[in-house]
Backbone bond lengths (Angstrom), bond angles and torsions (degrees), N, CA, C in turn:
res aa  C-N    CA-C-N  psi(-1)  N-CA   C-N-CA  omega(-1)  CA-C   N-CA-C  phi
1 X - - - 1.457 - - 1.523 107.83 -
2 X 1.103 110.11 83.89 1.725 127.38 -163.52 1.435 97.62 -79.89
3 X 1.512 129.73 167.07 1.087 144.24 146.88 1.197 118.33 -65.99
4 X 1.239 124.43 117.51 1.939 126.13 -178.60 1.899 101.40 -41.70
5 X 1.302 91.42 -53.84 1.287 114.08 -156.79 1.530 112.75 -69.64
6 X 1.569 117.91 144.46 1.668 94.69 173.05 1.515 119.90 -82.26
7 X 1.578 128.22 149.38 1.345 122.96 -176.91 1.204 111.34 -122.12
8 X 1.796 115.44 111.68 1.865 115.24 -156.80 1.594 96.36 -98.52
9 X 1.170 135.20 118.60 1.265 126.83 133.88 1.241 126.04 -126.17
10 X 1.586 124.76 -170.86 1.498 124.33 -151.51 1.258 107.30 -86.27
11 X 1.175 161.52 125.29 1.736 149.41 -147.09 1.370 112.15 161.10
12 X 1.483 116.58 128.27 1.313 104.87 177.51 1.602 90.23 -100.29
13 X 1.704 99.57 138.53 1.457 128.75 -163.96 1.465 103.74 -72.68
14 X 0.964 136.55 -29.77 1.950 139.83 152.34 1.292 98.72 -39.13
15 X 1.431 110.00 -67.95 1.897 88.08 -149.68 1.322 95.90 -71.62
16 X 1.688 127.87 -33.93 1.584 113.60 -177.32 1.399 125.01 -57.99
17 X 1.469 103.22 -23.78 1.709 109.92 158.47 1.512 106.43 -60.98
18 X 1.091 130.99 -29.15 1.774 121.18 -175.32 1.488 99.13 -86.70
19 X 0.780 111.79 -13.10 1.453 95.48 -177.50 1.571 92.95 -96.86
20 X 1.242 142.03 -42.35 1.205 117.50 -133.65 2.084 75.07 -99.15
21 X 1.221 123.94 -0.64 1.707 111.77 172.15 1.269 94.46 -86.36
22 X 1.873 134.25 -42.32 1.667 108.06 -168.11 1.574 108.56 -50.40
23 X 1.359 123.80 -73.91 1.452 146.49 135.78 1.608 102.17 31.83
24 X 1.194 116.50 -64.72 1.333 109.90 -176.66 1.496 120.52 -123.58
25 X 1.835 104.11 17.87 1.205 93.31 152.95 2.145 107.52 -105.82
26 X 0.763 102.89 -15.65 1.478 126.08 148.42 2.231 96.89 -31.35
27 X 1.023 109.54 -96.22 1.362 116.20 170.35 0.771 120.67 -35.95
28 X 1.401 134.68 -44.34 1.624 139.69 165.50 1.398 115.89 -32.88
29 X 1.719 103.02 -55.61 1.008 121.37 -162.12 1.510 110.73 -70.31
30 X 1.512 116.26 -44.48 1.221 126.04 171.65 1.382 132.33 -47.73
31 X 1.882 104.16 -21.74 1.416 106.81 -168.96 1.925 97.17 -109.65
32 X 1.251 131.18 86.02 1.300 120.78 -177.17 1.978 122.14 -52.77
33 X 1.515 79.13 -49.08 1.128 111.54 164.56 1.641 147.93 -37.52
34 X 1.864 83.41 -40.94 1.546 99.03 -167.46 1.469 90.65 108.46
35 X 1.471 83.69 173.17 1.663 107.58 -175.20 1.598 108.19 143.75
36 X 1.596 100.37 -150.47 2.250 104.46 -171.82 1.516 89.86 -139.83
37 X 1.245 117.43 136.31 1.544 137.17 134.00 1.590 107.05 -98.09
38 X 1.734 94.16 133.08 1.238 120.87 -170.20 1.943 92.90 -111.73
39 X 1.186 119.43 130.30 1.322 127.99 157.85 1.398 128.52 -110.91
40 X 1.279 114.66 104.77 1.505 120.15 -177.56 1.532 108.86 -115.91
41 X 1.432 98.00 169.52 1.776 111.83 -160.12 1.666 82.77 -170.96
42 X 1.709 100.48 112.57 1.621 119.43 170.48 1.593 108.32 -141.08
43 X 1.259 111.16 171.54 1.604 99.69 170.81 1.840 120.12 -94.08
44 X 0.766 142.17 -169.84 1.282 137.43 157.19 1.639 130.34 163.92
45 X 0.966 113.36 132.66 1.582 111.54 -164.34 1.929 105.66 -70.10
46 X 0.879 105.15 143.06 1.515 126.53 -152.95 2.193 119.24 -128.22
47 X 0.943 106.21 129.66 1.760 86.73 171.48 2.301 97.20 -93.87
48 X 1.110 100.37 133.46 1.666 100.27 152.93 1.062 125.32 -179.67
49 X 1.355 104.71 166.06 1.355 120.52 -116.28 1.814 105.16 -65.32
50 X 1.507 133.05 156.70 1.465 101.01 175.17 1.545 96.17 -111.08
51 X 1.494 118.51 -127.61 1.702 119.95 -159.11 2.056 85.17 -109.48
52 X 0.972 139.05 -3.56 1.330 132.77 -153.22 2.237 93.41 -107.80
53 X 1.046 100.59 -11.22 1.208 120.19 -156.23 1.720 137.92 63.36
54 X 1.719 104.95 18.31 1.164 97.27 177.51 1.991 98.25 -120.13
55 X 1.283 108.88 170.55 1.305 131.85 -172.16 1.715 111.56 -55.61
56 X 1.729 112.00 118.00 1.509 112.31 132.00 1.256 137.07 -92.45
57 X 1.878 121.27 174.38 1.153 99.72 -154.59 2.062 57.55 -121.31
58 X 1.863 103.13 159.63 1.631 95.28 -177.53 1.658 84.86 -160.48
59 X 1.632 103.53 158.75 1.544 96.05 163.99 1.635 97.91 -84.75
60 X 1.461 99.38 162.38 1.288 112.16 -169.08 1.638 121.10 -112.71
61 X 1.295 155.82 128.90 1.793 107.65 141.70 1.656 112.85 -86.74
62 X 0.653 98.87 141.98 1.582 126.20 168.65 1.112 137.22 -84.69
63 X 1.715 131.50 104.39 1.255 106.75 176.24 1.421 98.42 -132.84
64 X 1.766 98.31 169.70 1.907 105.72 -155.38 1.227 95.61 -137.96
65 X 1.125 113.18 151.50 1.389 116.51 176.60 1.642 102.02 -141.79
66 X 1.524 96.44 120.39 1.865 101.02 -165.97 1.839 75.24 -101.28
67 X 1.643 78.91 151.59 1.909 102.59 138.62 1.405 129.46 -147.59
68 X 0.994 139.72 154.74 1.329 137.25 -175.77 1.870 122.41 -100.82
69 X 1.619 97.31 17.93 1.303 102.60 151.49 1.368 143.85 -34.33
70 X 1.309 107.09 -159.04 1.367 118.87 -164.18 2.020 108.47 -88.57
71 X 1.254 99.50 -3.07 1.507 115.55 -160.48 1.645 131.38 53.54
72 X 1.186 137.56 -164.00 1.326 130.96 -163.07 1.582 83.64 -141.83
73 X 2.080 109.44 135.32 1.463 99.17 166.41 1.164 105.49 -102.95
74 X 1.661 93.65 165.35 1.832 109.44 -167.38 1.105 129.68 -66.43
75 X 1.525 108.12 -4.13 2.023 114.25 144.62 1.371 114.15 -39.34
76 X 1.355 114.07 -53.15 1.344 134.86 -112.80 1.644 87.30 -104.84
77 X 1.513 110.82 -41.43 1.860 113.11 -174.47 1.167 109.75 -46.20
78 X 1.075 137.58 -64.73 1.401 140.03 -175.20 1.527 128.86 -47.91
79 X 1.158 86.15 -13.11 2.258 88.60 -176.76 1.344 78.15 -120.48
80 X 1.229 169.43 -0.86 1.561 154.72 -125.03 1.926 85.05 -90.89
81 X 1.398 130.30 -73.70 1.195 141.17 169.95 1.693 122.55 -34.46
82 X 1.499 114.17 -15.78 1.039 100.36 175.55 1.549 131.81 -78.48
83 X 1.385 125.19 -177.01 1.528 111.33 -179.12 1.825 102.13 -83.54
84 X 1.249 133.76 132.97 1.327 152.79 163.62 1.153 124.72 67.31
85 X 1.618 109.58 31.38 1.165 136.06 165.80 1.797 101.93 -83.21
86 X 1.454 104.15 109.32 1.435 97.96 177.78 2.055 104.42 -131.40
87 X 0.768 111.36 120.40 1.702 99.17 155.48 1.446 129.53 -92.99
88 X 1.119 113.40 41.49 1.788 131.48 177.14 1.594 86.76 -112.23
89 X 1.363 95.15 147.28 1.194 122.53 176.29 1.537 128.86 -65.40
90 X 1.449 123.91 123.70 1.643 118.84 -163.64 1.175 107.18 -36.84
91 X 1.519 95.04 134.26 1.967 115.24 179.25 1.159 99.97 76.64
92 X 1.316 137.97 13.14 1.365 115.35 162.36 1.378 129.51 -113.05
93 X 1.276 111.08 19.26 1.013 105.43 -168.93 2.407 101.06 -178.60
94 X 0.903 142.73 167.38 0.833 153.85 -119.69 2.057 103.80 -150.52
95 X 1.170 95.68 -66.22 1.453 107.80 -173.90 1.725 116.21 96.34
96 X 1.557 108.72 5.61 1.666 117.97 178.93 1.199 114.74 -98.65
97 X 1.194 126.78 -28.61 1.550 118.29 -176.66 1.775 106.21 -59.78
98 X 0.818 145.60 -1.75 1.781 137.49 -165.21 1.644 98.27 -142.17
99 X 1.140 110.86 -12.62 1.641 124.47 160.45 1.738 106.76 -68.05
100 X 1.796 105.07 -57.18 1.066 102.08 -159.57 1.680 110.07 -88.84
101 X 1.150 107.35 14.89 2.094 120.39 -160.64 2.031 80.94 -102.50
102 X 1.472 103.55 -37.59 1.562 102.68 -145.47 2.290 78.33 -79.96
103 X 1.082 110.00 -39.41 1.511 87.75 -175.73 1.583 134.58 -99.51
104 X 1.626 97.39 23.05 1.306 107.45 169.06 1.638 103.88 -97.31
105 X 1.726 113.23 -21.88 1.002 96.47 -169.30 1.839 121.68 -93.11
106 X 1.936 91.57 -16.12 1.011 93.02 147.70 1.323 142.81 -41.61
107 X 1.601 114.18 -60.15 1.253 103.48 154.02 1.479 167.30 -53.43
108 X 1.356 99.79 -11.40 1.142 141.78 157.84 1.725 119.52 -42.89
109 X 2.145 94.80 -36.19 1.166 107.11 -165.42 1.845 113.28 64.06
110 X 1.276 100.00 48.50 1.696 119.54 172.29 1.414 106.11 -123.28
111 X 1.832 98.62 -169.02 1.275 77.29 162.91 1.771 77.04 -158.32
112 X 2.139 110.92 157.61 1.203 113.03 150.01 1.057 131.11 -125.41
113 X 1.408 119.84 135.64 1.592 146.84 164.77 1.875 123.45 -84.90
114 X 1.171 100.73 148.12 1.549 125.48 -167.28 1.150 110.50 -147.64
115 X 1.608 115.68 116.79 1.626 163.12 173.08 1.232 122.44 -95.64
116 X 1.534 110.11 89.99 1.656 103.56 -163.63 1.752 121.28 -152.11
117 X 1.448 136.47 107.24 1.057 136.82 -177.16 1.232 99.69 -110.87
118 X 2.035 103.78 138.64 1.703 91.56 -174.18 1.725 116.72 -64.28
119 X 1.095 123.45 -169.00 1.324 122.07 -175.88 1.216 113.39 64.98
120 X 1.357 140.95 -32.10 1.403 152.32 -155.91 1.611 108.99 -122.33
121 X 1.296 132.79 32.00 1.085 127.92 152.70 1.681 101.00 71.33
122 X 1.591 102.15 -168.69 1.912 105.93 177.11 1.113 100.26 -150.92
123 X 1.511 118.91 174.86 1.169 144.47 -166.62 1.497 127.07 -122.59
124 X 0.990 147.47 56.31 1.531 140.41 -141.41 1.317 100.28 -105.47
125 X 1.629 117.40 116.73 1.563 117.00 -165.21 1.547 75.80 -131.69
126 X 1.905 110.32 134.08 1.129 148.05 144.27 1.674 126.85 -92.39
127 X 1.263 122.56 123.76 1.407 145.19 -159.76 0.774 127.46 -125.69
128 X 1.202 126.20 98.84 1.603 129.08 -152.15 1.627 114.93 -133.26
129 X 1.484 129.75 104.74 1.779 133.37 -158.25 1.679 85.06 -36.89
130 X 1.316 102.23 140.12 1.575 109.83 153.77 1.610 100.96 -82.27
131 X 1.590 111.44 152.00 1.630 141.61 157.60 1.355 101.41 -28.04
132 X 1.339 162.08 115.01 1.440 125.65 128.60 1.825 126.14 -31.78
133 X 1.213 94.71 151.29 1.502 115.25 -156.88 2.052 115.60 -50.11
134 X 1.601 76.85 -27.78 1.993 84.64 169.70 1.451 118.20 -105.21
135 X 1.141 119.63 -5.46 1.373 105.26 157.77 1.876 100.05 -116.09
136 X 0.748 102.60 9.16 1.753 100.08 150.34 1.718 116.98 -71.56
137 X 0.906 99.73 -52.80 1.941 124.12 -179.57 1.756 105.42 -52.76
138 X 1.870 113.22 -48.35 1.216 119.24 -176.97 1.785 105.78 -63.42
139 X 0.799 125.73 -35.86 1.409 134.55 -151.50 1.773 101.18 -83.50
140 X 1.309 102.12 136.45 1.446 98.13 172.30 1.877 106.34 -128.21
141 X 1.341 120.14 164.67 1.300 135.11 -154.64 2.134 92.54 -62.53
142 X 1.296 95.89 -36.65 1.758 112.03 172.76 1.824 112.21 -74.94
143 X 0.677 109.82 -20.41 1.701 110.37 173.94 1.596 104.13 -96.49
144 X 1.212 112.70 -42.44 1.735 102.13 158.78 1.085 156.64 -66.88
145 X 2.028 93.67 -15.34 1.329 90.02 162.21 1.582 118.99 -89.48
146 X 1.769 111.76 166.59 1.713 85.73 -169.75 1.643 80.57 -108.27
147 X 1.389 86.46 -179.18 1.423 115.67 -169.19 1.612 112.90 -66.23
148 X 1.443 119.16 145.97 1.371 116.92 -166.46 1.659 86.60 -81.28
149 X 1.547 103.26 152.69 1.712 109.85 175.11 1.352 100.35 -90.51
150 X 0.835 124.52 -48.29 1.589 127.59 -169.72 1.403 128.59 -98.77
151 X 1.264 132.08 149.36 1.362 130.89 -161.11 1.354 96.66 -121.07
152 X 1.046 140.26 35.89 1.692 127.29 151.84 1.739 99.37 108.70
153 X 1.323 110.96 26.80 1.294 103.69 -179.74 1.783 99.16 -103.59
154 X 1.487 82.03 132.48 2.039 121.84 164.54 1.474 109.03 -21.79
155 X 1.544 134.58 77.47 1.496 102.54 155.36 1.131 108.41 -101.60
156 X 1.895 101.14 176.60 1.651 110.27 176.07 1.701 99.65 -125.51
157 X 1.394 97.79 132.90 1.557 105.93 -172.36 1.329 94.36 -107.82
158 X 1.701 123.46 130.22 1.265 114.65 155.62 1.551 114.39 -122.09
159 X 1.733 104.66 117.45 1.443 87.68 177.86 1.802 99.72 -149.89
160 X 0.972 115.02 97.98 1.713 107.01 151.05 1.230 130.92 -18.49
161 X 1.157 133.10 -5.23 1.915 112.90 -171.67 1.831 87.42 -120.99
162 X 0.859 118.13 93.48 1.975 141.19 -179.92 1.507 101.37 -19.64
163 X 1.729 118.35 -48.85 1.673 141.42 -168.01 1.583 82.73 -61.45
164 X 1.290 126.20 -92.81 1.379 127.74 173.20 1.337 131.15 -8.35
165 X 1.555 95.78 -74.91 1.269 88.61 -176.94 1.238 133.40 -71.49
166 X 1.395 130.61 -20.66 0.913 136.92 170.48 1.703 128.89 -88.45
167 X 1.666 116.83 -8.45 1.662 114.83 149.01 1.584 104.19 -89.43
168 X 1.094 117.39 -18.48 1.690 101.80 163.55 1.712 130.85 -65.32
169 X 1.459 106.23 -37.83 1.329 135.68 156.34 1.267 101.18 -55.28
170 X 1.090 134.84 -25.97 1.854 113.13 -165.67 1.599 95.36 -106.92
171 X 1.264 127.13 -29.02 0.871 125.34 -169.46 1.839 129.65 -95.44
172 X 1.466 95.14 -11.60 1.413 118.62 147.30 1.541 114.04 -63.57
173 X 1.159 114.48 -73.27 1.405 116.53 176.59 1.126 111.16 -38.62
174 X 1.245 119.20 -34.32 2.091 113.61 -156.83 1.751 94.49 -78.90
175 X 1.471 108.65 -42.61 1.493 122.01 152.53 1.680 141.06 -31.58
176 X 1.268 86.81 -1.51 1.897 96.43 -175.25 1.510 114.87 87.16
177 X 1.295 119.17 -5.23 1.821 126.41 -178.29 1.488 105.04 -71.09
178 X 1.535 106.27 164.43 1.301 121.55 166.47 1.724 87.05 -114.55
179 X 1.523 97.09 152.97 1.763 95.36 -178.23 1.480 113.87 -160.14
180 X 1.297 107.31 110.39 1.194 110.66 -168.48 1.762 102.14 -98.81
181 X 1.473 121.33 123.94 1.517 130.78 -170.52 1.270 114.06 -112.89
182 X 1.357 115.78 86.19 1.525 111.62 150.30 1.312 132.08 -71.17
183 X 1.791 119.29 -178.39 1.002 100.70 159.34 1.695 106.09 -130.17
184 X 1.090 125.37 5.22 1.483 139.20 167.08 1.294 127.06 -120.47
185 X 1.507 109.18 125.88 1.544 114.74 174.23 0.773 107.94 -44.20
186 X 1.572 140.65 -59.67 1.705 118.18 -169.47 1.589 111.94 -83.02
187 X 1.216 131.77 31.17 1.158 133.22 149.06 1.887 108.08 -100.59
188 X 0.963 107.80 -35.26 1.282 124.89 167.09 2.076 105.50 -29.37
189 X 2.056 77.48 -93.20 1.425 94.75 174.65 1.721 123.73 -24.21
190 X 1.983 99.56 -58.14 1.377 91.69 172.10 1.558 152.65 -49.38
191 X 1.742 95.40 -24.36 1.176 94.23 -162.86 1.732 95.26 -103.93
192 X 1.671 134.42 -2.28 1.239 116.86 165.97 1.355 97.12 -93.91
193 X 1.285 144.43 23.01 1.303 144.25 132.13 1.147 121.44 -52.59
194 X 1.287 108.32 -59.34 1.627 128.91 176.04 1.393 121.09 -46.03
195 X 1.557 108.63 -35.40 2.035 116.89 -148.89 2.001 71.39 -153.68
196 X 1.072 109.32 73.17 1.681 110.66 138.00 1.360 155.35 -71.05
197 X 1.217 100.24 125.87 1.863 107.45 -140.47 1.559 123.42 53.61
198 X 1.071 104.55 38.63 1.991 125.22 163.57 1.549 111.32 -80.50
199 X 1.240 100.81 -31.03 1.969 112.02 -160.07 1.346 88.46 -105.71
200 X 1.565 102.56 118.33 1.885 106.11 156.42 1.385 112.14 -89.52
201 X 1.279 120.21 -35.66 1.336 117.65 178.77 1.335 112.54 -133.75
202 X 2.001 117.78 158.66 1.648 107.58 174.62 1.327 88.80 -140.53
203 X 1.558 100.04 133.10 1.985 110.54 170.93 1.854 99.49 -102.09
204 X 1.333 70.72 109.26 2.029 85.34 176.12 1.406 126.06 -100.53
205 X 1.533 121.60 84.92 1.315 96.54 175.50 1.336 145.94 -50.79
206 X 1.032 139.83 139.36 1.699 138.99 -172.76 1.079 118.57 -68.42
207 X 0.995 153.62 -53.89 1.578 154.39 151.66 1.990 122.94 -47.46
208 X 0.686 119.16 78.17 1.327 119.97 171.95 1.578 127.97 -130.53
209 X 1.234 101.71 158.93 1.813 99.91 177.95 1.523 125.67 -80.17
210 X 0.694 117.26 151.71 1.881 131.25 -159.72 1.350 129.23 66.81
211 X 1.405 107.22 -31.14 1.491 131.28 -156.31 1.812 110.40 -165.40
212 X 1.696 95.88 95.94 2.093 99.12 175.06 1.210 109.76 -58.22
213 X 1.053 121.69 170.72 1.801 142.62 139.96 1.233 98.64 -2.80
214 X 1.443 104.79 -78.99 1.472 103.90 -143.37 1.654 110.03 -76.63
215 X 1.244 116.84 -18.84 1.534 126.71 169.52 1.917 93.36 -61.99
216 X 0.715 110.19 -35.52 1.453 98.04 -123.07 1.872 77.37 -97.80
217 X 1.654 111.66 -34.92 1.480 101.98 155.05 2.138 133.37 -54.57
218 X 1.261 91.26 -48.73 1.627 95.20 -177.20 1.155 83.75 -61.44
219 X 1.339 168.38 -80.15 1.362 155.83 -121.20 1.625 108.86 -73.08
220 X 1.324 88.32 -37.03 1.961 80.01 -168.44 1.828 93.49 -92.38
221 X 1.361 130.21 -24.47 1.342 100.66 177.37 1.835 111.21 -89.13
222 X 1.364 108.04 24.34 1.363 117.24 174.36 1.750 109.45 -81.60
223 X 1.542 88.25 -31.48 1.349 103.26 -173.27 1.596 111.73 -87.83
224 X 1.491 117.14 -46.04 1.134 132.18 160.85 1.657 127.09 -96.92
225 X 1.029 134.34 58.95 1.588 131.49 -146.71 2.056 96.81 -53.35
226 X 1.287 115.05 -18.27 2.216 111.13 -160.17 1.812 83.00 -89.81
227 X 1.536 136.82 -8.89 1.387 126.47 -146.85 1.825 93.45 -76.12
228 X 1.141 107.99 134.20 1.485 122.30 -168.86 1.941 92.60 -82.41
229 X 1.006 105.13 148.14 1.859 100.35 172.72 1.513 100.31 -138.53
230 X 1.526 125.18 159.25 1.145 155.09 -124.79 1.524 91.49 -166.56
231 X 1.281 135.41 112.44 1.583 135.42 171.78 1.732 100.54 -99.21
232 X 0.978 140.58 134.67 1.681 140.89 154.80 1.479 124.55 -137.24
233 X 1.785 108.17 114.94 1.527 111.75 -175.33 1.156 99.55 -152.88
234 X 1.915 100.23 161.61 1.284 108.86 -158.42 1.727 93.26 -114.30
235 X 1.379 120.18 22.92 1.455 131.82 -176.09 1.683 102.14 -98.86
236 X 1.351 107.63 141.16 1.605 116.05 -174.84 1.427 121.38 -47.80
237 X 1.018 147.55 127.89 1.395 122.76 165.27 1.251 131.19 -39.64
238 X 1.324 124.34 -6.26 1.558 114.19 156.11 1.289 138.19 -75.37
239 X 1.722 100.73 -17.20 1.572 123.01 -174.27 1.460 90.96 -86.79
240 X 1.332 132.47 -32.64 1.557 130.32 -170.06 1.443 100.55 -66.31
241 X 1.429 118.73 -54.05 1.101 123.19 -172.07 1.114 119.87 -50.06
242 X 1.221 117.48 -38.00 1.884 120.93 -179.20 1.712 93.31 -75.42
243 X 0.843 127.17 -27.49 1.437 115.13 162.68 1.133 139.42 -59.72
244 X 1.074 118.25 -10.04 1.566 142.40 171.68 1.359 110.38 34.19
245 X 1.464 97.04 55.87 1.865 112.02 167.80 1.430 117.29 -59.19
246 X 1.443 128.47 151.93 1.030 139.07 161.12 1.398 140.99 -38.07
247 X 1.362 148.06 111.32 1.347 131.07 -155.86 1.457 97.19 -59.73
248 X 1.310 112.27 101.72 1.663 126.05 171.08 1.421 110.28 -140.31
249 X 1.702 109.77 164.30 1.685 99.84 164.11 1.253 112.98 -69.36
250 X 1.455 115.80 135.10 1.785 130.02 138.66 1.294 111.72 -82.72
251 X 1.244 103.25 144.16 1.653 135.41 -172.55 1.705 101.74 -114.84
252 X 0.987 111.51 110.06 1.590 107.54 172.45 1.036 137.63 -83.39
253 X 1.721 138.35 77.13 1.519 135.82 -145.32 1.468 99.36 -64.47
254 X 1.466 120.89 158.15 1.463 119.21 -10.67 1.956 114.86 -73.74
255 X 1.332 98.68 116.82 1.260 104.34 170.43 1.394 142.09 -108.33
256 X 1.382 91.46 123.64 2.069 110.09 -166.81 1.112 110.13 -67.96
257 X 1.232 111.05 123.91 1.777 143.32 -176.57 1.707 88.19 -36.19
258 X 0.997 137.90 -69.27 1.936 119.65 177.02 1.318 99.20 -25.59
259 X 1.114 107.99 -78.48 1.724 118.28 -142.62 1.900 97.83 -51.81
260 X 1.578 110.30 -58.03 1.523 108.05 167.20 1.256 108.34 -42.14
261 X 1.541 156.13 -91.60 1.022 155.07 -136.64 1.457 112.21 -52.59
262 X 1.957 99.35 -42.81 1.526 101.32 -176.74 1.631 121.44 -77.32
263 X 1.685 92.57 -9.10 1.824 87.78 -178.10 1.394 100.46 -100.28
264 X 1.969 137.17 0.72 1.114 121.38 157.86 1.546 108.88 -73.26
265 X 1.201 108.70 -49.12 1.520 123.46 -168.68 1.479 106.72 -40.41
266 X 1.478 122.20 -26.64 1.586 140.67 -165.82 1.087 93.66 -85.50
267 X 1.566 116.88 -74.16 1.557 109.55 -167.28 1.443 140.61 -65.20
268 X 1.805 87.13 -29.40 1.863 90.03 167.01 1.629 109.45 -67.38
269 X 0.875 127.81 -28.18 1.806 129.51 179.30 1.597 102.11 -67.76
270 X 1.225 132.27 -44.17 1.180 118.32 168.55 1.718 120.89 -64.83
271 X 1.262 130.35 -5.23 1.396 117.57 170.99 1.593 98.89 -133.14
């Protein structure tokens, strides 16, 4: 249920694609069962928040993403946005996707809200300043989109939690990446065995089953000694430390599509 009308504001169109996939894989998740997600996009004047910390009032566009899930209880509204706050059932889920929607859109300088009685599904409305009307006019569908970061270079994603890896995977790709997604180091290992010097870069999470990070790094630059690595976990830095990872970057989940792009963008330039 689209807006007839077009609605211009300032946004790079990647991360609003990440948000609008947590969002409805979020809903997915909610409906075990089955059920409908409804997607709407209207305009509407809005209060949020500015840099001083108190309220503007702005026109808005708006977009919502209904589901007819299981709903969220009213314990539960208030932390819903935080990082690894999840009410899905162990292993199913992460608690970052609505962590990582709430600080892109922050940045955005928006804001999102959630409408939710259990039994009755939810409401997740994103708010984003509309353009004023003359630099709405300047802007064309090609000046909005932003520029791909990447030119077709090989990564290797390793991450166990499925939610993850796979809006991280989509959102690399939408990025200009090639991206190869496992979810096990020794599937990992095998396949830059397989395709040597194929992989410019590998984002390894640190915590995993059978085989950590840091195993699961010495192995593949055993195989490849130039392979650039990428560490990402949502465990304290004290728990890392007993891990005795490699002097590499850590990525601290939940992590915003900037901060990823700029710590690939870093490491492929160094090799």
């Amino acid at each position: 249920e689209l807006c007839p009308e077009r609605l211009y504001v300032s946004a790079d169109s990647t991360q609003i694609q990440q948000v609008l996939l947590n969002l409805m894989n979020n809903a997915r998740d909610a409906m075990p069962t089955g059920g409908t997600v409804t997607v709407r996009s209207y305009q509407a004047v809005c209060d949020l928040p500015d840099d001083a910390g108190t309220c503007r009032t702005v026109a808005c566009a708006v977009l919502e993403v209904c589901d007819t899930g299981t709903g969220i209880a009213g314990k539960d509204l208030p932390h819903i946005f935080e990082p690894f706050f999840t009410t899905k059932e162990v292993g199913k889920g992460t608690g970052l996707g609505l962590s990582v929607a709430y600080g892109i859109v922050a940045q955005h300088r928006g804001a999102i809200t959630v409408s939710s009685e259990p039994g009755n599904g939810a409401v997740f409305r994103v708010m984003l300043p509309l353009l004023p009307p003359t630099e709405a006019r300047q802007e064309t569908p090609q000046k909005l989109r932003p520029a791909r970061e990447g030119r077709g270079e090989r990564l290797l994603l390793i991450e166990d939690d499925e939610s993850v890896r796979a809006t991280t995977r989509q959102f690399l790709i939408a990025s200009g990446y090639d991206v190869v997604a496992l979810a096990r180091g020794a599937e990992a290992i095998e396949y830059v065995r397989e395709h040597p010097g194929r992989i410019r870069l590998a984002l390894i999470d640190v915590i995993m089953p059978e085989m950590n990070g840091a195993e699961v790094c010495r192995m593949l630059q055993a195989v490849q000694p130039e392979l650039k690595v990428i560490f990402m976990s949502g465990y304290p830095k004290k728990v890392l430390e007993e891990r005795q990872l490699p002097d590499m970057p850590c990525l601290q989940k939940p992590v915003l599509p900037g901060e990823l792009l700029r710590a690939v963008r870093e490491a492929l330039a160094e090799g």
